[in-house]
KEDREN-758677 format. One line per 5 residues: number of its first residue (from 1); their letters; for each residue x, y, z of C-alpha. Coordinates in nm, 4 decimals. Last residue first. Layout:
<atoms>
NUM = A = X,Y,Z | ...
</atoms>
This chain:
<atoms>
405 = XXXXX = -0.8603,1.0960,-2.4476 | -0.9128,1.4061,-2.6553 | -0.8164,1.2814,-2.9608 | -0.5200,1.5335,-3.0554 | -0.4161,1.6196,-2.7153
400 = XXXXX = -0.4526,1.3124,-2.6234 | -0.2435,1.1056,-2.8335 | 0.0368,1.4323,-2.7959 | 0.0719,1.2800,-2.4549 | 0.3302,1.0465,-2.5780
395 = XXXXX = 0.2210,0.6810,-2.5611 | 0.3416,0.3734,-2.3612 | 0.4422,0.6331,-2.0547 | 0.2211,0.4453,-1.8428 | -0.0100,0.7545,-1.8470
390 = XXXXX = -0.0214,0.7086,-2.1916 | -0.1229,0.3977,-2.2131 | -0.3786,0.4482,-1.9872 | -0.5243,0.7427,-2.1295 | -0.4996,0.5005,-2.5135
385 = XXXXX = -0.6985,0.2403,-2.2898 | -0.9821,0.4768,-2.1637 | -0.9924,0.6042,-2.5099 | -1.0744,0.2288,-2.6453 | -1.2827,0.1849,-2.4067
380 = XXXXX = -1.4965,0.4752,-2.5006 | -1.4774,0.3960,-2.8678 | -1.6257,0.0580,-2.7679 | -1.9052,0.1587,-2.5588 | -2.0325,0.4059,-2.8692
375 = XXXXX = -2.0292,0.1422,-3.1275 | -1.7789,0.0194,-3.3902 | -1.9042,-0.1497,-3.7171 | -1.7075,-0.4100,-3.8121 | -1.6194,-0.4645,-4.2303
370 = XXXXX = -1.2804,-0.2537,-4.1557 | -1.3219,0.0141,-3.8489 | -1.6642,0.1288,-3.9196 | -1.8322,0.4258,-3.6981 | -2.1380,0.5305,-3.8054
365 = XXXXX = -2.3042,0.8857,-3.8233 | -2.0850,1.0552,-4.0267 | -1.9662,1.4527,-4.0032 | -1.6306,1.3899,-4.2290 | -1.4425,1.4935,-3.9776
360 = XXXXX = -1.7017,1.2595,-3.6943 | -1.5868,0.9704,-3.8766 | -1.2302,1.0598,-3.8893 | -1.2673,1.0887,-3.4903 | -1.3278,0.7028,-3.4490
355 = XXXXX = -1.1542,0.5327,-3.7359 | -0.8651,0.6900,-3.5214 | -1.0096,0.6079,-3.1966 | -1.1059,0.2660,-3.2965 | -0.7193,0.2295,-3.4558
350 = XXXXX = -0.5910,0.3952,-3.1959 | -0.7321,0.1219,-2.9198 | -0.6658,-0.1974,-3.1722 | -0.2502,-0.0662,-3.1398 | -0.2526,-0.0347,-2.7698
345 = XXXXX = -0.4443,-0.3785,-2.6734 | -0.1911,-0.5634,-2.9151 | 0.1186,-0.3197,-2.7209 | -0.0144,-0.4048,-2.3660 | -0.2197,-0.2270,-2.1880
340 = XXXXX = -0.1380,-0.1221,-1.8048 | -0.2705,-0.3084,-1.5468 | 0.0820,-0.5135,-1.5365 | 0.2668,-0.2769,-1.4963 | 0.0418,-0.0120,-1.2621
335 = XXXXX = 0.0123,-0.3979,-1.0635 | 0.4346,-0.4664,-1.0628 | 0.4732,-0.0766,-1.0006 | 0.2829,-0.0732,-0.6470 | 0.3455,-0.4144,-0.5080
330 = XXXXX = 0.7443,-0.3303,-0.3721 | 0.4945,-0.0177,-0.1512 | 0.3395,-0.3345,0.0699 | -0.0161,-0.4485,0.1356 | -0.1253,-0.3770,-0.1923
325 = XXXXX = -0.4891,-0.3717,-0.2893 | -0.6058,-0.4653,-0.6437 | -0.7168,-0.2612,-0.9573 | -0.9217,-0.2491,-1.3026 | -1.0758,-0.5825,-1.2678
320 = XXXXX = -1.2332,-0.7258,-1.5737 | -1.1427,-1.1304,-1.5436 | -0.8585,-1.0992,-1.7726 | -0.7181,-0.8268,-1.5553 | -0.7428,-1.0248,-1.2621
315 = XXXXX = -0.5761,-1.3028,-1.4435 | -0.3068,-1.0921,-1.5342 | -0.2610,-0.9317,-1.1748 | -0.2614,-1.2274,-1.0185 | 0.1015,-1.3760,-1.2368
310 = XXXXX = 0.2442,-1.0197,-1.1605 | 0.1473,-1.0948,-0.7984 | 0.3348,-1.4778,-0.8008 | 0.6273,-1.3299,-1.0095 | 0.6239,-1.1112,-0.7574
305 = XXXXX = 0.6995,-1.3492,-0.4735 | 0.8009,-1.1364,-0.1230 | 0.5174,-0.9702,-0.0488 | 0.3193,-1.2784,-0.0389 | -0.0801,-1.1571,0.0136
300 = XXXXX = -0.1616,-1.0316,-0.3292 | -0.4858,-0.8269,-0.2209 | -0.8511,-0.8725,-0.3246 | -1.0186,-0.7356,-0.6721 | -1.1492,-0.4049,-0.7772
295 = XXXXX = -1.4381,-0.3307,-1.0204 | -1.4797,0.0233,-1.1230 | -1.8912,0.1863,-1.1223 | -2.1447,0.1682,-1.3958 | -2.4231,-0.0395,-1.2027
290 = XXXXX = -2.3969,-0.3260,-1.4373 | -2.0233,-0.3562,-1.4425 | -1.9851,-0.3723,-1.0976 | -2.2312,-0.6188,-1.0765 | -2.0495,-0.8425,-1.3315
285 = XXXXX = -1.6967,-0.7243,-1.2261 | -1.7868,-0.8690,-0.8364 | -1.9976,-1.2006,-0.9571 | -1.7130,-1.2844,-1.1648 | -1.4664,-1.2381,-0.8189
280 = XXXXX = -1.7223,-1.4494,-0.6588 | -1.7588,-1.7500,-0.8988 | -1.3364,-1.7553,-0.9213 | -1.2853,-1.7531,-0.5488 | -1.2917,-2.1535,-0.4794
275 = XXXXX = -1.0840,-2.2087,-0.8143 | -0.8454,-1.9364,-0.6841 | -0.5218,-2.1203,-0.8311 | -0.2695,-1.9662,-0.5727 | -0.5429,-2.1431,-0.3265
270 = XXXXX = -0.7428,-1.9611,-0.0681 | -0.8548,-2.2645,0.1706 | -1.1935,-2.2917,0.2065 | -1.5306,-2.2652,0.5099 | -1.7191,-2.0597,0.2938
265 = XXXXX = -1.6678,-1.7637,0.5344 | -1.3226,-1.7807,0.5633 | -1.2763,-1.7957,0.1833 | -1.4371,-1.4628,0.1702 | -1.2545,-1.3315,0.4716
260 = XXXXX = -0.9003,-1.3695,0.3122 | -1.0861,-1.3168,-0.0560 | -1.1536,-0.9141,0.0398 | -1.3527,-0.8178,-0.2779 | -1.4092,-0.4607,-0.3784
255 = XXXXX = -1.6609,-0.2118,-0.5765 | -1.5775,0.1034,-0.6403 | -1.7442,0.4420,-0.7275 | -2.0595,0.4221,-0.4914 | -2.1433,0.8174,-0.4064
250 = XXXXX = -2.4486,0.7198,-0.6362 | -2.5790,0.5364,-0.3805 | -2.7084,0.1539,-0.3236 | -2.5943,0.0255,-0.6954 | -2.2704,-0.1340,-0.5868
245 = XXXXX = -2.4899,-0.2844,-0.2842 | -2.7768,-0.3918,-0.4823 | -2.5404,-0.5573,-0.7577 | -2.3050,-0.7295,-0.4905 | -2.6035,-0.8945,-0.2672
240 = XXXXX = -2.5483,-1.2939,-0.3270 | -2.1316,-1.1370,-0.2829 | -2.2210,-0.9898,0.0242 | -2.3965,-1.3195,0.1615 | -2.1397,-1.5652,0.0382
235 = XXXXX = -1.8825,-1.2910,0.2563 | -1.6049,-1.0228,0.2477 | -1.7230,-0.7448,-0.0190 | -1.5909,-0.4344,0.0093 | -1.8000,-0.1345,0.0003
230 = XXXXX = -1.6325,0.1260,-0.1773 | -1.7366,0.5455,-0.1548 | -1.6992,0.8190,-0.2406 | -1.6608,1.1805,-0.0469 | -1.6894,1.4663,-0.2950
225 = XXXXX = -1.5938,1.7888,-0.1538 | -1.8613,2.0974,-0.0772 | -1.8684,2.0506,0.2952 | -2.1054,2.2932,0.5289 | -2.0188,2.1650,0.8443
220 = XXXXX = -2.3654,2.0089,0.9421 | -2.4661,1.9195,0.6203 | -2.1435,1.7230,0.5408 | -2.1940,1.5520,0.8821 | -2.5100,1.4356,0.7373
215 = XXXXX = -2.4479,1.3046,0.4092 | -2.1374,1.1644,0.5665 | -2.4200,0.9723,0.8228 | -2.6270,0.8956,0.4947 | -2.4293,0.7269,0.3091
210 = XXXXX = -2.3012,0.4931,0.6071 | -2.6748,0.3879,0.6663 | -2.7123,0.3365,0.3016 | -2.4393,0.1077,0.3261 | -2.5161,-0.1014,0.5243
205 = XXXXX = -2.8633,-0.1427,0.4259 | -2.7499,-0.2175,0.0713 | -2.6471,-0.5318,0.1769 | -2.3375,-0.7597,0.3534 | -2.0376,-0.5352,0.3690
200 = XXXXX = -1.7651,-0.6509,0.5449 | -1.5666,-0.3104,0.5208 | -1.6584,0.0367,0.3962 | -1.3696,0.2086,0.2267 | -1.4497,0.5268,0.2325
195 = XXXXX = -1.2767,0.8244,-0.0084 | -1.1126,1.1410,-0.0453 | -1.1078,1.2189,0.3224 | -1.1000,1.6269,0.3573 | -1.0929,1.6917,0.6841
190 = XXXXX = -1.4512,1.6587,0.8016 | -1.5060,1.3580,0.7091 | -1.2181,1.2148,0.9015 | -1.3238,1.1673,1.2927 | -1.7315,1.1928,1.2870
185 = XXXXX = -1.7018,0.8776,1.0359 | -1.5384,0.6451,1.2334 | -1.8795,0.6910,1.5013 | -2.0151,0.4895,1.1771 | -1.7574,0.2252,1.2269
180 = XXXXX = -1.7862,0.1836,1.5517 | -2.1686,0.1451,1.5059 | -2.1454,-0.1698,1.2432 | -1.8004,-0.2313,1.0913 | -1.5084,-0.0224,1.1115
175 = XXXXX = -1.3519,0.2333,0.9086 | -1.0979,0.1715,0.5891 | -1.0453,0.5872,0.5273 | -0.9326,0.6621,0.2036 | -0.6948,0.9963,0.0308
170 = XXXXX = -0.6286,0.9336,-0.3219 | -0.2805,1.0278,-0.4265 | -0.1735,1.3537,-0.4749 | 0.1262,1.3957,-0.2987 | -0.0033,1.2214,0.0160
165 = XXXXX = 0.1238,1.4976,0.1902 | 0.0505,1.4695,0.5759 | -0.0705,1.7257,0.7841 | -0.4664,1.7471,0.7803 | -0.5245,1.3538,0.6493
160 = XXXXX = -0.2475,1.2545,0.9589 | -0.4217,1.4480,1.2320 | -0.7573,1.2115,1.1440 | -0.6139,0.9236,1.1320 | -0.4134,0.9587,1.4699
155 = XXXXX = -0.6992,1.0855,1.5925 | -0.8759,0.7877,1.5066 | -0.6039,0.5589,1.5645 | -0.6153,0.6356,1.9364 | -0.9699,0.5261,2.0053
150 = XXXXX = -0.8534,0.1542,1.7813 | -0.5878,0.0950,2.0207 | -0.7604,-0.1406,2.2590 | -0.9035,-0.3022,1.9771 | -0.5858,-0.4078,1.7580
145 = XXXXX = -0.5863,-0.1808,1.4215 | -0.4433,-0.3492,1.1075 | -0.8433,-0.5156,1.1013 | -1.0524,-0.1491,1.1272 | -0.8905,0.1848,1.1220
140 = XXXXX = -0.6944,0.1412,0.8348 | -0.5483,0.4876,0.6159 | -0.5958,0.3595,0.2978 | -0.3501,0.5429,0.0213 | -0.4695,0.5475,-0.3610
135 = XXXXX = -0.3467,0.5374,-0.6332 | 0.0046,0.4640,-0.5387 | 0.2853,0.6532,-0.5600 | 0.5202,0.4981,-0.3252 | 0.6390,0.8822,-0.2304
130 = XXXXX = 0.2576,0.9504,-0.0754 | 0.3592,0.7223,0.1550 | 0.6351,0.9513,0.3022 | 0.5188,1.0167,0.6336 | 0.2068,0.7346,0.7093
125 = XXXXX = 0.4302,0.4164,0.7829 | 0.6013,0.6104,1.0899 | 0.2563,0.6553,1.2058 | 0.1381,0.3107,1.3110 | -0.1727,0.3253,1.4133
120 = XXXXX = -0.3930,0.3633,1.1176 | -0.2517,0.0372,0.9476 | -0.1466,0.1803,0.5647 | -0.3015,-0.0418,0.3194 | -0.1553,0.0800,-0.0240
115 = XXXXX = -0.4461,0.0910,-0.3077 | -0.3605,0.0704,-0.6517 | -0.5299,0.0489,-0.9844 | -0.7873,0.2783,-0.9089 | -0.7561,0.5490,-1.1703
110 = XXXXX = -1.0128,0.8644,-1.1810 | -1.3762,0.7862,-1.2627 | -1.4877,0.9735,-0.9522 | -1.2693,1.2432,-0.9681 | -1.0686,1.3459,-0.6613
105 = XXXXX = -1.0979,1.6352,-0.4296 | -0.7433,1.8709,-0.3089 | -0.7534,2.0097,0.0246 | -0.4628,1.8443,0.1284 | -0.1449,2.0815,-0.0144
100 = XXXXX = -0.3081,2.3339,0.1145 | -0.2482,2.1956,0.4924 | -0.4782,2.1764,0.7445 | -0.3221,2.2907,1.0589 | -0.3481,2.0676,1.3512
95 = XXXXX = -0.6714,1.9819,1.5354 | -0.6868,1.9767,1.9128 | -1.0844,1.8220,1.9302 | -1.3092,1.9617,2.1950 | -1.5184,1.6609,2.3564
90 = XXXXX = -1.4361,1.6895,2.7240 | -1.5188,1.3752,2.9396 | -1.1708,1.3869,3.0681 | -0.9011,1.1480,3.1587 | -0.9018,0.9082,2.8475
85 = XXXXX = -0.9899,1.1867,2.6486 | -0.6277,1.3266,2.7717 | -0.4561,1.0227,2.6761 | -0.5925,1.0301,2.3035 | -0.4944,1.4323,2.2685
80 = XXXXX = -0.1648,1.3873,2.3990 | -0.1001,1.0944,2.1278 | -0.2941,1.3032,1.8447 | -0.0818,1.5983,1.9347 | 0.2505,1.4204,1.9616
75 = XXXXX = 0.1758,1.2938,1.5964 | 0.0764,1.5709,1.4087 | 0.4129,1.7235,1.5852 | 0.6367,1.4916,1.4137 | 0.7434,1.1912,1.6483
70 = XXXXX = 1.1164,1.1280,1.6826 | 1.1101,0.8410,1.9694 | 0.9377,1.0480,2.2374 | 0.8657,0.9076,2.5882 | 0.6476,1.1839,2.7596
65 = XXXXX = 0.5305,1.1746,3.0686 | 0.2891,1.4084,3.2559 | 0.1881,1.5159,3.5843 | -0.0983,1.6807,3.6079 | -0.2127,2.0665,3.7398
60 = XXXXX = -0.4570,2.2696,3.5114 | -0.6363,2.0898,3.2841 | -0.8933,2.3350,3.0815 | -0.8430,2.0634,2.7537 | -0.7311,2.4166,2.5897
55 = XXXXX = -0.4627,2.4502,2.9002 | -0.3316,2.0457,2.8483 | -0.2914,2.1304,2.4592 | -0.1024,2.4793,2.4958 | 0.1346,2.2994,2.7870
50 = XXXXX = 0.2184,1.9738,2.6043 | 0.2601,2.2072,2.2876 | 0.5189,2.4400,2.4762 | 0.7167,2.1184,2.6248 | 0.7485,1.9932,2.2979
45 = XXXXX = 0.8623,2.3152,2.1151 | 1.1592,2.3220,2.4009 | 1.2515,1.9653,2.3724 | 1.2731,1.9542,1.9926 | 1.6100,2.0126,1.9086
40 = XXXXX = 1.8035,1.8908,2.2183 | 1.5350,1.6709,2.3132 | 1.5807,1.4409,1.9851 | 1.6016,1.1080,2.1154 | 1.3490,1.2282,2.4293
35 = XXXXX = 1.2418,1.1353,2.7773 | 1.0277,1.4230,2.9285 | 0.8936,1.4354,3.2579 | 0.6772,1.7485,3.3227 | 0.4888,1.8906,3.5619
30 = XXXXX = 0.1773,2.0715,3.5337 | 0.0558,2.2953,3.8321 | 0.0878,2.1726,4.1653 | -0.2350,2.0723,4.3122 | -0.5221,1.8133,4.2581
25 = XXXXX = -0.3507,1.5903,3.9946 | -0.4384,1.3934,3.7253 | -0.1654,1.1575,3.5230 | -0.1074,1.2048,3.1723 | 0.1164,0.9524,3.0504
20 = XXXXX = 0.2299,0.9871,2.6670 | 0.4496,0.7516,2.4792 | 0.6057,0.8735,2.0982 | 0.6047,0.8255,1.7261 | 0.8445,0.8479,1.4568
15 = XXXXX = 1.0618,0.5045,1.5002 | 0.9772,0.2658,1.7967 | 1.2718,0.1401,1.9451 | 1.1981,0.3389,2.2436 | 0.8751,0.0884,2.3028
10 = XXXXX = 0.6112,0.3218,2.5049 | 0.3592,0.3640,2.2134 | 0.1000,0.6038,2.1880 | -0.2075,0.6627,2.4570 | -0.2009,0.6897,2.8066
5 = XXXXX = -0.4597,0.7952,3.0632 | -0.4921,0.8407,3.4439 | -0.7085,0.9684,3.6983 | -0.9626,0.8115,3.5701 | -1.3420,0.9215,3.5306
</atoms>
């Protein structure tokens, strides 16, 4: 066991989060050096949580450090919490207050257009997230997260699904691969994670093996909430497997490409053009498609061109992709844009839903629009695109109030 652990980040330039030292000691009680921006209004509470957390760890004399740069409690607790496991063999978990503003489930066919990559150590990104209004909001425990630190993020993770508000938007978890990654698991099921995002994903296998350790854990704390999940796809041997693996549970709701480690793997340069990433991302809608679940495509990697993202979003769209990642909030209202229908795709939706619900007035059993006959699939589309247009602020909501879309 050592006598000494750390955890956080030492740099005083560092906004909203803070350096803790816990060293070990045989006598003396706990003392305290504390180096804070914002002592005079904090130092007291600060003190009092470093002494409440080191007595429910059962430590008793140490002397501790604590470099604080204007880290919210969540924060300091996940930091304290990190060095003291580093110290101790103890198990307990130090869990914050779960607010009711996160105990809020998602639906399963809800939008996916959007999802910001947040790296899971770096908390001042996590506070107002929720603000950017994307879909959804990936807390990343796996590539954003260097190795050494990747302990840390966990509770960092975790602490951050209890406290922050996301403000509605869909609350994922990107864990590791392999064992890690399962372990992942044990750290944000339990406080209400909206989603996984299940990385590198190479067959079914994998993911059943996730599947069933939330399955589990569920079990085992008696959880009601939906937890989904999206494998993403990263490799020729992923995408040779994309149907079996979109079709491996029915907590599948997503299915994602990552093209940086796709392109990797076959050995190619990812062009602006994507000739070398166009079989793939067909392969992705296709079995997406066929097991009844969203297709979502790779992220935009140049923050700073949007004509170049607005440009990727099009062709994505074209190609049957109902979302993309973001690596940056700026990406959020190009790709809701640009997702959205446009006025053609608006005007042939109310028609079928029109021709639609006239049909069932006069209690008919087919559907015409014109000389075409309109089938179930395509009525359903078409609602899906008048919800989106009216969520896009396209359509008043009177559309579905009146035709139920």
């Amino acid at each position: 066991m050592k006598q000494t652990g750390a955890a956080g980040n030492w740099r005083s330039d560092i906004r909203s989060d803070c350096y803790i030292e816990i060293e070990l000691t045989n006598s003396g009680g706990v003392r305290m050096d504390i180096r804070s921006k914002v002592d005079r209004l904090f130092g007291t509470e600060n003190r009092q949580l470093i002494r409440d957390m080191l007595n429910f760890f059962d430590i008793q004399n140490a002397k501790v450090i604590l470099e604080d740069s204007g880290a919210l409690p969540f924060v300091i607790m996940a930091r304290i919490e990190a060095a003291v496991k580093k110290v101790s063999d103890t198990n307990k978990e130090y869990l914050p207050e779960l607010l009711p503003e996160n105990r809020y489930s998602t639906q399963r066919d809800r939008y996916r257009r959007s999802r910001l990559y947040l790296p899971g150590n770096t908390p001042k990104l996590f506070i107002n997230a929720g603000l950017h209004k994307a879909d959804g909001i990936i807390l990343d425990l796996e590539d954003s997260v260097a190795p050494a630190k990747k302990d840390e993020a966990r509770i960092l993770v975790r602490n951050a699904l209890r406290q922050v508000n996301f403000y509605g938007c869909e609350r994922m978890v990107r864990i590791n691969q392999g064992q890690r990654g399962l372990d992942d698991l044990d750290y944000v099921i339990s406080h209400r994670v909206n989603l996984i995002l299940a990385p590198k994903c190479e067959s079914a296998e994998d993911l059943i093996a996730i599947d069933n350790k939330i399955h589990k854990i569920k079990q085992e704390n008696q959880l009601d909430y939906p937890v989904y999940l999206m494998p993403i796809i990263e490799s020729a041997k992923g995408i040779m497997n994309a149907y079996a693996i979109a079709s491996a549970s029915e907590n599948v709701v997503a299915l994602a490409i990552g093209l940086e480690d796709y392109t990797a793997d076959l050995g190619i340069q990812r062009t602006s053009e994507g000739k070398g990433t166009f079989f793939a991302r067909n392969m992705i809608v296709n079995a997406a498609r066929a097991a009844g679940i969203q297709a979502i495509d790779s992220v935009f990697s140049d923050v700073a061109d949007q004509e170049g993202l607005r440009k990727v979003v099009k062709e994505s769209k074209s190609l049957g992709f109902e979302g993309m990642g973001c690596i940056h909030p700026r990406q959020v209202p190009i790709i809701h844009a640009t997702f959205a229908p446009d006025d053609g795709e608006i005007e042939k939706a109310k028609k079928i839903v029109s021709a639609f619900y006239e049909a069932e007035k006069k209690g008919l059993g087919v559907v015409a629009l014109g000389s075409k006959m309109i089938d179930p699939p395509v009525v359903k589309r078409a609602q899906k695109t008048i919800s989106m247009a009216i969520d896009a602020g396209k359509l008043t909501e009177n559309w579905r109030d009146d035709y139920g879309c």
